[in-house]
C-alpha positions as CSV (number, residue, x, y, z in Angstrom):
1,X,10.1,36.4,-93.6
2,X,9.0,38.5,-96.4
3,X,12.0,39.5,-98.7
4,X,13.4,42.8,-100.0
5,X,12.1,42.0,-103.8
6,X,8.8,41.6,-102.3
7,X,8.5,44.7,-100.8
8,X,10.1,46.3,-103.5
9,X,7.6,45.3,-105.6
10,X,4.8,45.4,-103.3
11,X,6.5,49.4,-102.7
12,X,6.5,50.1,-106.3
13,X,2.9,48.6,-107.2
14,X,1.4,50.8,-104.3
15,X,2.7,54.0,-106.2
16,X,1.8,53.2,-109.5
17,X,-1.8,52.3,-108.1
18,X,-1.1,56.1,-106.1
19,X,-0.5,57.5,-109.1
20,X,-3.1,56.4,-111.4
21,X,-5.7,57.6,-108.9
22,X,-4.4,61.0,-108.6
23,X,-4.4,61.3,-112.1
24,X,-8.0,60.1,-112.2
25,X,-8.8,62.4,-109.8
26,X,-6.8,65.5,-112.1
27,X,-8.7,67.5,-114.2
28,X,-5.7,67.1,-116.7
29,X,-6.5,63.3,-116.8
30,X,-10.2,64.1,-117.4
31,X,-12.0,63.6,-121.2
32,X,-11.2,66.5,-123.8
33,X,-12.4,69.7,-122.5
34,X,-15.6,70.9,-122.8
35,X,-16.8,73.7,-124.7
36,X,-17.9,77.0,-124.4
37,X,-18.9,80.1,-126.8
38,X,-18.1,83.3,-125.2
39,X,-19.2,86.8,-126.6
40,X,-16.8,89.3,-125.4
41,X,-13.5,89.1,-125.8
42,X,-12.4,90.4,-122.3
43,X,-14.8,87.9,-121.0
44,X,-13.0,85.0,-122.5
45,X,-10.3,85.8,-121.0
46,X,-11.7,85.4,-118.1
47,X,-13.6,82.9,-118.8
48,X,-10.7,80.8,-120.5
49,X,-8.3,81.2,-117.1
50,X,-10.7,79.7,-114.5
51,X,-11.6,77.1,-117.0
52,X,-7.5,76.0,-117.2
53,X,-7.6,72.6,-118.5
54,X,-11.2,71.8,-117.9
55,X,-12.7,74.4,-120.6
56,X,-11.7,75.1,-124.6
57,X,-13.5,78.6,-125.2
58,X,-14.9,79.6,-128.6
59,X,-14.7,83.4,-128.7
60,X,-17.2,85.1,-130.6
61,X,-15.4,88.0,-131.2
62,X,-12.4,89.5,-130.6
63,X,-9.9,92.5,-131.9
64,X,-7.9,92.6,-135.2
65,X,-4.9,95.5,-135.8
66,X,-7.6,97.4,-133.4
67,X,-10.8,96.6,-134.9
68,X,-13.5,95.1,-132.9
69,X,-14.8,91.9,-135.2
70,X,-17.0,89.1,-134.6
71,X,-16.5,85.6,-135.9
72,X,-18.6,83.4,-137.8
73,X,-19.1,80.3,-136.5
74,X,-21.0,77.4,-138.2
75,X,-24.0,76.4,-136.8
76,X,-22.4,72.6,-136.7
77,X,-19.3,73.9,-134.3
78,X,-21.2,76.4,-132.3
79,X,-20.7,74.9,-128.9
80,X,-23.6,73.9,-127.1
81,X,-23.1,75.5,-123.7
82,X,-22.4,79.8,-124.0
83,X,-21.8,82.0,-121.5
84,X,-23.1,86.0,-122.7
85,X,-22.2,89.1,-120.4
86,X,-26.3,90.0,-119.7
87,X,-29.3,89.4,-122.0
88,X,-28.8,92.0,-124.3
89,X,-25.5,90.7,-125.1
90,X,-26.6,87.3,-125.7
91,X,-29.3,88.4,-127.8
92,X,-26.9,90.4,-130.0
93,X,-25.4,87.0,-130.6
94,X,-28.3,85.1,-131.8
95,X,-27.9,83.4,-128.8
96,X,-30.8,81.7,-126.9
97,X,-31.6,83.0,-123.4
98,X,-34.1,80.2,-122.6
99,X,-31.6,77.4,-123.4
100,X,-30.0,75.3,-120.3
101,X,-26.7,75.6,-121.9
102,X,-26.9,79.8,-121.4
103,X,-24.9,81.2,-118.6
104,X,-26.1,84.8,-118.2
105,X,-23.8,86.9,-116.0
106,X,-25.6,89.6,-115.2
107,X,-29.2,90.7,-115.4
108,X,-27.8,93.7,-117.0
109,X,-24.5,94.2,-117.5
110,X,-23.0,98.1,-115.8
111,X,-23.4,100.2,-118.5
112,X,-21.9,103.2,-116.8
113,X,-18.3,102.2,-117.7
114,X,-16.9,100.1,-120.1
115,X,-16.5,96.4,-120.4
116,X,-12.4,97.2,-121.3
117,X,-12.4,99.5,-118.2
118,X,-14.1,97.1,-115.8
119,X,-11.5,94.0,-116.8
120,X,-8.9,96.2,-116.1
121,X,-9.9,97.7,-112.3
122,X,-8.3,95.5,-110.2
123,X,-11.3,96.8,-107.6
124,X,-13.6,94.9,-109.9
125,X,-11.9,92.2,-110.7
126,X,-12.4,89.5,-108.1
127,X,-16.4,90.0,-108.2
128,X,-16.3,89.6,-111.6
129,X,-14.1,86.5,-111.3
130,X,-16.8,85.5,-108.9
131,X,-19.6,85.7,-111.3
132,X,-17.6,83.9,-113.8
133,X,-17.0,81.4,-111.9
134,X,-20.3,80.5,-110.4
135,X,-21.7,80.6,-114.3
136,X,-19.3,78.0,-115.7
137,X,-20.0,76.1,-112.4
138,X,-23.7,75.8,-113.2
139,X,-22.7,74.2,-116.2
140,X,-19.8,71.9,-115.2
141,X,-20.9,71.1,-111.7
142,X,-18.4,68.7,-111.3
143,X,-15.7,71.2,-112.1
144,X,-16.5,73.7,-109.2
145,X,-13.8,72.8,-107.1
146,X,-10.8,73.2,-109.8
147,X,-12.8,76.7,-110.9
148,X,-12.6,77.3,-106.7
149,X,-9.0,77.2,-107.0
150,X,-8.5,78.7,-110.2
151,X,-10.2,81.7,-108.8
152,X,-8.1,82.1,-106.0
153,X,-4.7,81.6,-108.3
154,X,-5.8,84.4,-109.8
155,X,-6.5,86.8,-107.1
156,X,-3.5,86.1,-105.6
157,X,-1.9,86.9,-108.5
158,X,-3.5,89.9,-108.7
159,X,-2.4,90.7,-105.5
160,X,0.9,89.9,-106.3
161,X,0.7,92.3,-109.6
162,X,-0.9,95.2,-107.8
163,X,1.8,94.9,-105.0
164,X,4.7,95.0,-107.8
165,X,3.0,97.7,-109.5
166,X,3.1,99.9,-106.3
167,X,6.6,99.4,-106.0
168,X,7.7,100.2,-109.4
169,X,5.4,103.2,-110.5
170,X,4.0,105.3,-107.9
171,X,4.0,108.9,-107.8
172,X,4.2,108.6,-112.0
173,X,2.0,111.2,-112.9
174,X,0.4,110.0,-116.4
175,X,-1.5,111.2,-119.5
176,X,-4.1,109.1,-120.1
177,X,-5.6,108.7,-124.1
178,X,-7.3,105.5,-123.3
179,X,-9.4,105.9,-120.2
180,X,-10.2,101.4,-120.2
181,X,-6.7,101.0,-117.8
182,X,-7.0,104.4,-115.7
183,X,-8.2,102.4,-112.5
184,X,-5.5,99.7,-112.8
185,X,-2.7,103.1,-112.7
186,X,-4.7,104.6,-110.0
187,X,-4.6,100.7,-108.0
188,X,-0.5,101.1,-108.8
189,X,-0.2,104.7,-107.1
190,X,0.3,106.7,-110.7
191,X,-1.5,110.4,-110.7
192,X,-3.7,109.8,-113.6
193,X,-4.7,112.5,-116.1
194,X,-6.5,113.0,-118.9
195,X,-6.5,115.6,-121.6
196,X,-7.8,119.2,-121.2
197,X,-10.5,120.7,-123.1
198,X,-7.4,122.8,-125.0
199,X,-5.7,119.2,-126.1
200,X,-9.0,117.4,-126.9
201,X,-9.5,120.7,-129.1
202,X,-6.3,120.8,-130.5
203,X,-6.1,116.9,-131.2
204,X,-9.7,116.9,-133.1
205,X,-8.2,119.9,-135.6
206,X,-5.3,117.1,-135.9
207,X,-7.5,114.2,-137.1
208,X,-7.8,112.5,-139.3
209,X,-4.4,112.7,-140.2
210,X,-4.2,110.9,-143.3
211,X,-1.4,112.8,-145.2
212,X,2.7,112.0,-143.9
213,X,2.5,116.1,-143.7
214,X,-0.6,115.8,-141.2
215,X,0.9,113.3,-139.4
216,X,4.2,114.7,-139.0
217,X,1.6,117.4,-137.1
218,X,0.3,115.2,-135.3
219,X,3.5,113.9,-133.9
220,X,4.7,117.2,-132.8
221,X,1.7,118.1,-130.7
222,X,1.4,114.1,-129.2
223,X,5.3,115.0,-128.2
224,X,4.9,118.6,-126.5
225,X,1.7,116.7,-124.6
226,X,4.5,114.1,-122.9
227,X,6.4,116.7,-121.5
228,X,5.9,117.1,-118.0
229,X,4.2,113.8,-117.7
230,X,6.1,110.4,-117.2
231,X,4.2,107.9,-119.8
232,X,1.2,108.9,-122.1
233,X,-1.2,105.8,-121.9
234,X,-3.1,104.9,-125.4
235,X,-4.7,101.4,-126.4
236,X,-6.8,99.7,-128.8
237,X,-10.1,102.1,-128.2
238,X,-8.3,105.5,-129.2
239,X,-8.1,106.8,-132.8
240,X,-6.8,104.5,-135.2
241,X,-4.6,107.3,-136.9
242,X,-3.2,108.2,-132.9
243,X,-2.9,104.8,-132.7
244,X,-0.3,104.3,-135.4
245,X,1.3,108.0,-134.7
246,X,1.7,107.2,-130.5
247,X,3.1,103.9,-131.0
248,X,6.1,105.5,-132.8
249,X,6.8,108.7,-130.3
250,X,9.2,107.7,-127.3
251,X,7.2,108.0,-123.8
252,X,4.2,106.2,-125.3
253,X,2.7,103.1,-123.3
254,X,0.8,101.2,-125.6
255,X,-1.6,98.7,-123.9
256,X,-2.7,95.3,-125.8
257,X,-6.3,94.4,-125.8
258,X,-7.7,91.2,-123.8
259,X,-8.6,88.1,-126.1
260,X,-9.5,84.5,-125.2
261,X,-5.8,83.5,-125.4
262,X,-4.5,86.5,-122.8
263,X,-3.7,85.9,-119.5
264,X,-5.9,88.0,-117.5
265,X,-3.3,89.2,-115.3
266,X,-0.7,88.6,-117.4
267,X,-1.9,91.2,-119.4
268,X,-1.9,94.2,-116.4
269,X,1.7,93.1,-115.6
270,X,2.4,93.3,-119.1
271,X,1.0,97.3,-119.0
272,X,2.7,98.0,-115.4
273,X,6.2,97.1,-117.0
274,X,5.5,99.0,-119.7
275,X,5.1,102.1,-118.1
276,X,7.8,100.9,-115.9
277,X,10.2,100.6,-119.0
278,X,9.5,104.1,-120.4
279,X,10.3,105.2,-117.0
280,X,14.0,103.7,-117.0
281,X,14.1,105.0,-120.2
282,X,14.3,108.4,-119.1
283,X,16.7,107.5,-116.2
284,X,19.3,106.8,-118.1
């Protein structure tokens, strides 16, 4: 007869031996991450979220109090695998486009809209999450089934964030300064807008306003604008002087650029609740 101790232990040794595999077999058991240089911020984002715990990104680049800047890195902690957004983007990087350890994402990247406005189109978004994913594949091979499932996390949260914004903001109708979040708005339900030929007129005889007097201007004719909209969109690509005006007039949605430590989704919920805010704002 075998006893209860025994098959206690016997019970208890078969789950640590359980558990050790599974853990082996976990990407978070794995050796340190490896690494990979990114160019664009938006991309490392990206780039950064299907990697999880699998991939450290280096950005080479990024934005500072809404200045686009890129990093020096020394040649001794450049990584050795990169990943570039086409060929002209990795050679404005010094980057080397015959080298294995280049993942090229397109030929030639769309130039008809902007990188800012093509992370942000939740349209877009799963092919591009696609492409990103089949370019860190080719260079972790082994990784492609925790990218696979990365990937669909995060259109299912995007799903999920799309949904929500329907719910909460449609039928807004909104002024848009920014023009790189328009589609995610439009994706939500909001009647989008941007400026007339009179405002863009009036708003260039405005700038730059450098003087409190100017400014004080410039916040008179950025607050008749809101009126008759519900949220006035501006982010990090408008005029710095707007910039620092809009983020101080009520009804203002100000919209944080993507770097390599945003949540790529995170971020559009962050701008849906935004809006969403300003909008209970006025409720009450």
């Amino acid at each position: 007869m075998i006893s209860k101790t025994t098959i206690g232990s016997r019970a208890r040794g078969f789950a640590l031996a359980l558990a050790v595999f599974f853990l082996a077999e976990s990407p978070a058991f794995s050796a340190s991450p490896w690494r990979l240089a990114v160019t664009d911020p938006c991309l490392a984002s990206m780039a950064s979220f299907l990697g999880g715990v699998n991939l450290s990104v280096v950005p080479l680049s990024g934005w500072d109090d809404g200045n686009f800047i890129r990093y020096r890195i020394n040649v001794d902690d450049m990584p050795k695998r990169a990943l570039c957004l086409d060929r002209s983007d990795g050679k404005k990087y010094g980057l080397s486009l015959e080298s294995a350890g280049l993942a090229v994402l397109y030929s030639d990247f769309p130039v008809d809209r902007s990188i800012e406005e093509i992370f942000s189109d939740p349209a877009s978004l799963p092919f591009v999450g696609q492409r990103v994913l089949v370019a860190i594949a080719d260079l972790d091979p082994d990784g492609y089934s925790y990218y696979q499932r990365r990937l669909a996390e995060f259109q299912s949260r995007l799903d999920s964030t799309v949904s929500m914004g329907r719910k909460l903001l449609k039928g807004a109708r909104i002024l848009s300064l920014s023009g790189s979040s328009d589609l995610l708005f439009v994706a939500a339900g909001c009647v989008v807008e941007t400026p007339t030929e009179d405002m863009m007129s009036q708003l260039a005889g405005a700038l730059p306003a450098k003087k409190e007097s100017e400014k004080k201007d410039l916040v008179k004719i950025l607050t008749s604008w809101k009126e008759g909209y519900d949220g006035v969109l501006v982010d990090h690509l408008s005029d710095p002087t707007l910039i620092e005006v809009a983020r101080e007039v009520p009804g203002f949605v100000w919209m944080d650029p993507l770097t390599v430590k945003s949540d790529p989704v995170g971020v559009l919920n962050d701008r849906y609740l935004a809006l969403w805010n300003v909008l209970r704002s006025k409720e009450k």
